[in-house]
C-alpha positions in Angstrom: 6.2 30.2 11.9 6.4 32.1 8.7 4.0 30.7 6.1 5.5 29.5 2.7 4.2 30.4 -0.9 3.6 28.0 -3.6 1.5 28.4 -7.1 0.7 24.4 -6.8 1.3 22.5 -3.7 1.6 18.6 -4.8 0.0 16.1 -2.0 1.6 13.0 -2.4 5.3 11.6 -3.8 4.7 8.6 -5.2 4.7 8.1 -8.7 1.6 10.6 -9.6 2.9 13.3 -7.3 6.6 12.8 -8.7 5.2 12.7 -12.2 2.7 15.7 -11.8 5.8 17.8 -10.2 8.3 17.1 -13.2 5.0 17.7 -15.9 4.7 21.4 -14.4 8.4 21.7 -13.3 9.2 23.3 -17.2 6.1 25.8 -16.9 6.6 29.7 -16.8 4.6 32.3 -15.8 3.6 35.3 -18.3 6.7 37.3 -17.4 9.4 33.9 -17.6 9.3 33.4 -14.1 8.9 29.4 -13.3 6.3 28.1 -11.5 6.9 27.9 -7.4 5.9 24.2 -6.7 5.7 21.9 -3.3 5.5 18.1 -3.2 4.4 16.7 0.4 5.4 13.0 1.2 5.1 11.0 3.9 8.1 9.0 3.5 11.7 10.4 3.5 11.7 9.9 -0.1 15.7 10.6 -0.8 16.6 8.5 1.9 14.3 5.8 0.9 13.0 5.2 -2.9 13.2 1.7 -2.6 10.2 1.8 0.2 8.3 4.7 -1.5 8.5 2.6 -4.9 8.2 -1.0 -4.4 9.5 -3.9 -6.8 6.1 -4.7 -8.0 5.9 -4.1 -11.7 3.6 -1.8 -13.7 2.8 -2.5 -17.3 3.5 0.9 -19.2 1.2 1.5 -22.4 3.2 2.9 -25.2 2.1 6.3 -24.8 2.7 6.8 -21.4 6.6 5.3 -22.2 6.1 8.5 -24.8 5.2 10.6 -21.9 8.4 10.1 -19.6 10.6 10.1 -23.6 8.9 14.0 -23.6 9.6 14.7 -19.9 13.1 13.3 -19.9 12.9 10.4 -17.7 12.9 7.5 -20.1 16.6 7.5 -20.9 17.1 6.6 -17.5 13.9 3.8 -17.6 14.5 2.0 -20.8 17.4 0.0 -20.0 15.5 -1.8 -17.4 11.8 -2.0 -19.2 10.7 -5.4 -21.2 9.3 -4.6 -24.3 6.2 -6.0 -25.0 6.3 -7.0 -29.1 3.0 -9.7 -29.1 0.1 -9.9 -26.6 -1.6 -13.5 -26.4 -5.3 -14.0 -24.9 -6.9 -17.1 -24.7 -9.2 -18.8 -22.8 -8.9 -22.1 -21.2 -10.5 -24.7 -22.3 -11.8 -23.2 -25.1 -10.6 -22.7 -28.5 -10.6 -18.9 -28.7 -7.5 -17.2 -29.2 -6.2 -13.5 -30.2 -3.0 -12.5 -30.8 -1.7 -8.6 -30.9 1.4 -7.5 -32.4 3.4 -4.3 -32.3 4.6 -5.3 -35.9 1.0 -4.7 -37.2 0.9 -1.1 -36.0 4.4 -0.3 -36.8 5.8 0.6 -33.1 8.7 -0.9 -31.7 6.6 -2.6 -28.7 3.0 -1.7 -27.5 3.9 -1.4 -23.9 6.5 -2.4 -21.6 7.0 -4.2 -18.5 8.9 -2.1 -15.6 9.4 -2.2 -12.1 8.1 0.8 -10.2 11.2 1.8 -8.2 12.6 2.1 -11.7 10.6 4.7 -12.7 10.3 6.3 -9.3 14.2 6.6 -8.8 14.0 8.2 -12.8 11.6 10.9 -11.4 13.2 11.7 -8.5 17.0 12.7 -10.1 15.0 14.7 -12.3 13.4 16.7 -9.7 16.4 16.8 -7.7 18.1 18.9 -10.9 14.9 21.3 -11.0 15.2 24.7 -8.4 11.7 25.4 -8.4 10.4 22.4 -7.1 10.6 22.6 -2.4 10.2 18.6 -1.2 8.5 18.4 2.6 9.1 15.3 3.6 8.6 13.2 5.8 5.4 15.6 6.7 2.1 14.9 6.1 -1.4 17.3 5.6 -3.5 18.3 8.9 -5.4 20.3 7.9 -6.7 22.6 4.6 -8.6 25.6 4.5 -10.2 26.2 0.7 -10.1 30.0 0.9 -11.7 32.0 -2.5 -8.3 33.2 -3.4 -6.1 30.4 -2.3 -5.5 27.3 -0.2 -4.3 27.0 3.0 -2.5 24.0 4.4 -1.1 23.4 7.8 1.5 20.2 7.9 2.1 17.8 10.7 4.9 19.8 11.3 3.3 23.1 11.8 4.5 24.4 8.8 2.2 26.6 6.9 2.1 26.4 3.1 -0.3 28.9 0.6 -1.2 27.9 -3.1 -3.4 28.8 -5.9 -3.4 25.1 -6.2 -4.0 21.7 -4.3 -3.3 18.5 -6.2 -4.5 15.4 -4.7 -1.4 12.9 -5.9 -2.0 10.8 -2.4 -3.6 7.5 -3.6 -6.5 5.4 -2.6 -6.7 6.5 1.0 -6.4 10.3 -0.4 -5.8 12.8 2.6 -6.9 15.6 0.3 -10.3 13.6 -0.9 -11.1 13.1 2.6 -10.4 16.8 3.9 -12.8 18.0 1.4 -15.8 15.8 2.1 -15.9 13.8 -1.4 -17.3 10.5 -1.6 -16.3 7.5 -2.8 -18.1 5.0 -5.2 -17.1 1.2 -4.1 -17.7 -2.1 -6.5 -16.3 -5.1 -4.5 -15.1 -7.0 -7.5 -14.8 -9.7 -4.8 -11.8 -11.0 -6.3 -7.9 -11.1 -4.9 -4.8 -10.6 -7.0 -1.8 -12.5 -6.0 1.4 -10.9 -6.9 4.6 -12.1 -8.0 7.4 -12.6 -9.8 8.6 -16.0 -11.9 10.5 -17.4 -14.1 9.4 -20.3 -16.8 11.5 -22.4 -18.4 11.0 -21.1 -22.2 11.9 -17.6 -23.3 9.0 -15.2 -23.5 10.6 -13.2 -26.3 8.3 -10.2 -25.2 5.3 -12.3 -26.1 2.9 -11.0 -22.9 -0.2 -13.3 -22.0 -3.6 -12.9 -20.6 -5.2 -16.6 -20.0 -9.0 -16.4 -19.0 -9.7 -19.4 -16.5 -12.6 -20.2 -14.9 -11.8 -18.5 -11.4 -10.3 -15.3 -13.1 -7.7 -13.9 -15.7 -4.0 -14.9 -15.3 -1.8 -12.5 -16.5 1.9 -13.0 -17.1 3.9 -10.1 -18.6 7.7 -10.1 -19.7 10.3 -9.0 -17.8 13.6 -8.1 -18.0 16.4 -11.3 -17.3 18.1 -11.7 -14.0 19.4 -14.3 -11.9 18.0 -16.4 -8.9 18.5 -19.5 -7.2 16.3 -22.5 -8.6 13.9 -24.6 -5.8 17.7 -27.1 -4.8 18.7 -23.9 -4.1 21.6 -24.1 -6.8 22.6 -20.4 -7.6 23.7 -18.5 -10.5 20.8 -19.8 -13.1 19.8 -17.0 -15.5 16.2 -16.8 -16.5 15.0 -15.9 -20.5 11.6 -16.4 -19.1 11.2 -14.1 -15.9 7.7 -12.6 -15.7 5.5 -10.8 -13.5 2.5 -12.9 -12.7 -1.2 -11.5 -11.9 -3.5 -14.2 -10.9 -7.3 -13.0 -10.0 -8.8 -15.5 -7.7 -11.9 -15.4 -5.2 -10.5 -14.0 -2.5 -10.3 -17.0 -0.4 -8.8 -19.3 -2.6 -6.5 -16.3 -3.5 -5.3 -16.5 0.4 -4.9 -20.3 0.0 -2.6 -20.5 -3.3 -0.5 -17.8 -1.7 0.5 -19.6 1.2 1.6 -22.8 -0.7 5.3 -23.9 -0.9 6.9 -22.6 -4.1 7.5 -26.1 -5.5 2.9 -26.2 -4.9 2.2 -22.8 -6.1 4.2 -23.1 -9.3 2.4 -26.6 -10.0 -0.8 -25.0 -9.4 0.1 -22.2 -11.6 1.3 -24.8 -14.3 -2.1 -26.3 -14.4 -4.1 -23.3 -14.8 -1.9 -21.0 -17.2 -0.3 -24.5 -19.6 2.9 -24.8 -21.1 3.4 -21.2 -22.9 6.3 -21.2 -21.7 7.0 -24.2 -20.0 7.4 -25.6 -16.6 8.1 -22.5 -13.6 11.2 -22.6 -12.4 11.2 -20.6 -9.8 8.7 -18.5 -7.7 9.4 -15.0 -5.8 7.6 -13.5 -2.8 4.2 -13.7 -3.0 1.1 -10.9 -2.3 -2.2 -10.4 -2.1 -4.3 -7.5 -3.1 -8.2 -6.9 -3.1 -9.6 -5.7 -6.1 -12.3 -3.2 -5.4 -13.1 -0.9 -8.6 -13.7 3.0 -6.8 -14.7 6.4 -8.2 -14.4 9.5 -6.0 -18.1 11.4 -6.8 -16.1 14.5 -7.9 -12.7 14.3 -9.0 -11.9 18.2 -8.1 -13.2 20.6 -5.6 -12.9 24.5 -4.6 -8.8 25.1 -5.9 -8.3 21.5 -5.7 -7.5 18.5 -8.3 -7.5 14.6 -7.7 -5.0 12.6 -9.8 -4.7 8.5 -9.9 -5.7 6.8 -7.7 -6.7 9.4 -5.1 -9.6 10.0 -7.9 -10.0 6.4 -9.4 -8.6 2.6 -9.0 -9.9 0.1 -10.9 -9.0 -3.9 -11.7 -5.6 -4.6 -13.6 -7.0 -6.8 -16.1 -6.2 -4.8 -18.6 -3.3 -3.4 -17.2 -4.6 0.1 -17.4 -4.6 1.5 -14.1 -0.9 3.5 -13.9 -1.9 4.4 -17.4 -4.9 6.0 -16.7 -3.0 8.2 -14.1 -0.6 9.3 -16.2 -3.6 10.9 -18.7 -4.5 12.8 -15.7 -1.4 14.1 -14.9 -0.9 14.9 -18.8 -4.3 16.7 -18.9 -4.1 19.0 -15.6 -0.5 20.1 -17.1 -1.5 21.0 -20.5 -4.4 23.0 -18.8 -2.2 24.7 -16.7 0.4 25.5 -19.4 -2.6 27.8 -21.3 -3.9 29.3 -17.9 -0.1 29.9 -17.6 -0.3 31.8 -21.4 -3.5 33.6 -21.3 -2.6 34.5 -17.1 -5.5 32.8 -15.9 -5.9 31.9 -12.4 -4.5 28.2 -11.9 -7.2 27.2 -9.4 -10.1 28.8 -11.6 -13.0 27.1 -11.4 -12.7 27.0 -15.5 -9.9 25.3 -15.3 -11.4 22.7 -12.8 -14.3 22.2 -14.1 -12.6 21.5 -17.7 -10.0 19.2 -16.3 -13.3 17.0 -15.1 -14.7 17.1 -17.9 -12.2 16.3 -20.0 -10.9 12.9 -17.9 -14.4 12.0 -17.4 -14.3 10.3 -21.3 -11.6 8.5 -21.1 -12.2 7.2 -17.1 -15.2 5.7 -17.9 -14.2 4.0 -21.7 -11.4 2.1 -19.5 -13.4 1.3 -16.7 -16.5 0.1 -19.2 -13.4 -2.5 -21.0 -11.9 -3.5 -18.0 -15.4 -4.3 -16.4 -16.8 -5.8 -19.3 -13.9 -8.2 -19.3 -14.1 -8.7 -15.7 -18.0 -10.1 -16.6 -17.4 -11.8 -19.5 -14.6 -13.9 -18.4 -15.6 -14.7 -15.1 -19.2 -16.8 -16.6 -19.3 -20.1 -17.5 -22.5 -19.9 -18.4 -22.7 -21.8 -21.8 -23.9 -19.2 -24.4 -21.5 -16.2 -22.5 -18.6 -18.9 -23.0 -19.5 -20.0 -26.6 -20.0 -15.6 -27.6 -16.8 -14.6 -25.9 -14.8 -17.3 -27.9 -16.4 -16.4 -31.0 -15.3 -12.6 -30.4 -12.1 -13.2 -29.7 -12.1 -15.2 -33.2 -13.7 -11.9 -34.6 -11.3 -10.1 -32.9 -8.3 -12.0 -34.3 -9.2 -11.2 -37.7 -11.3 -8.2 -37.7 -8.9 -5.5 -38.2 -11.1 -2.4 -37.1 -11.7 -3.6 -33.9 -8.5 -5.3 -33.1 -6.7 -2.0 -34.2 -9.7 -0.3 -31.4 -8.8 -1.8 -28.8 -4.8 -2.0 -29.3 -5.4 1.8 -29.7 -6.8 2.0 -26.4 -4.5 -0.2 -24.6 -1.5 1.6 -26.3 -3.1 4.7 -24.2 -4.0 7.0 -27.3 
């Protein structure tokens, strides 16, 4: 079988392989020649976008919704994503509050709400318009030879591919981590996350909330409206106040609240989240996730890059994990656009070894807030209660560090 030449072979085409393949799909080489790239995928991804990119909803920081504006994919996104205008955190029980508003930093919104097929159905039509860009799908990796001038790469179809290039876009259970030998760190949060979607009987008015209990953080973020069938099963009732719900739990009370009736679950959801937005009216399918926080010990290796969550998951408190992603994809393209100018070799280990360095700032700022969260809200010990309300006072009206942290959480 005759082998195929790429200058990056993309492992993975879910949202961080899509997104990494329309980033580079623009580049030129030196002489105006575009870049030859590959995207492997499991999945027949044109056949099937809806079960690549599932209905769950990701919370979009306002610069990586500037991100998609630059690569052209927003247009197609921003009739379906809820802007998020305010941000409320509280804690229950207790009288500290903070409220964030995109008014204050003169934006439009300082996130929005989306569902993933959304943005994964954007991506794709824009690949599908670029010529340079070869899908192999479904096929998978079996096997990858680092060579000192290129990769090798032999597909469960016996199809050979070359590159300069590897990028590991293939999630948690990364093919490409695995094949070359780099570890994992684990931190068992030993927590669950049940997923859903619901709709309250008040308007949310792009007001997004994050409610500290003492089991774990609810969040509920604002979604676009839609229409359902309420618990008598009457149809046709619109919804002002459909959200996507988060609810950390231990993980065995996390199983339990899942498999209550809908007319239970919302009860139990009333209780612990109160009446922002009044009583649930209605309650979609229900899953649970584990929330483990994990590091891969090297996030690139000989001619190869990790990207997402194939280098890094961590817990959604803080809504930060697409996010962070997206920063990787934005710095390995901007390195490859000068290695592109100056004719440098893509895989280099300069350009490597840089793109490491470079992510390994920002990885650990967002996984030092979102653990730091994790621990503060999750003690009821007496003095840790009474100094977390007090700093979410101070952080109410302390501009500096409220305009900090909405910095951070607006992804700049």
């Amino acid at each position: 079988m005759t082998t195929k030449h790429f200058d990056i072979v993309i492992s993975g085409g879910g949202l961080s392989g899509c997104l990494t393949a329309l980033s580079l799909a623009a580049l030129k080489h030196h002489d105006g020649s575009p870049l030859s790239l590959a995207i492997i995928e499991s999945t027949h991804i044109k056949q099937s976008i809806k079960q690549t990119f599932d209905e769950r909803v990701l919370a979009l920081a306002h610069g990586s919704a500037s991100y998609l504006q630059q690569l052209g994919a927003w247009s197609d996104i921003k009739n379906q994503a809820c802007a998020i205008k305010n941000i409320h955190i509280s804690d229950r029980g207790h009288y500290g509050k903070a409220r964030l508003s995109a008014q204050d930093y003169n934006v439009n919104a300082l996130g929005y709400v989306v569902a993933m097929s959304v943005i994964g159905e954007s991506l794709v039509n824009r690949i599908a318009n670029r010529q340079n860009i070869t899908w192999f799908t479904p096929d998978a990796i079996n096997h990858i030879e680092f060579k000192a001038q290129q990769v090798d790469i032999t597909l469960n179809s016996q199809q050979q591919l070359t590159a300069k290039l590897l990028l590991g876009c293939d999630g948690g259970n990364s093919v490409c981590r695995k094949m070359a030998n780099i570890g994992v760190k684990h931190d068992d949060y030993q927590q669950s996350a049940i997923i859903a979607n619901v709709a309250c009987e008040h308007d949310h008015f792009g007001k997004a909330f994050e409610r500290f209990t003492e089991h774990g953080p609810i969040a509920m973020l604002p979604m676009t409206n839609f229409s359902f069938k309420d618990q008598n099963d009457n149809a046709n009732k619109s919804s002002q106040g459909r959200c996507s719900l988060v609810w950390t739990l231990p993980p065995e009370q996390a199983k339990t609240m899942a498999k209550l009736n809908d007319k239970a679950f919302a009860h139990q959801l009333e209780q612990n989240f109160g009446t922002w937005l009044g009583k649930i009216s209605y309650v979609g399918k229900r899953d649970v996730y584990p929330l483990v926080l994990t590091q891969a010990k090297q996030q690139t290796h000989h001619r190869m890059a990790l990207i997402g969550n194939a280098s890094h998951t961590i817990h959604p408190i803080a809504g930060q994990g697409f996010n962070l992603g997206l920063r990787d994809v934005k710095q390995i393209a901007m390195l490859i656009e000068q290695a592109l100018e100056t004719k440098q070799d893509l895989g280099s280990i300069a350009l490597l070894t840089q793109y490491s360095e470079l992510r390994a700032k920002d990885l650990q700022q967002v996984i030092t807030l979102t653990d730091s969260l994790v621990t503060l809200f999750s003690n009821q010990l007496p003095p840790l209660v009474i100094g977390r309300n007090i700093g979410l006072k101070v952080l109410n009206y302390l501009k500096p560090l409220k305009s900090a942290l909405v910095q951070k959480t607006m992804g700049y």
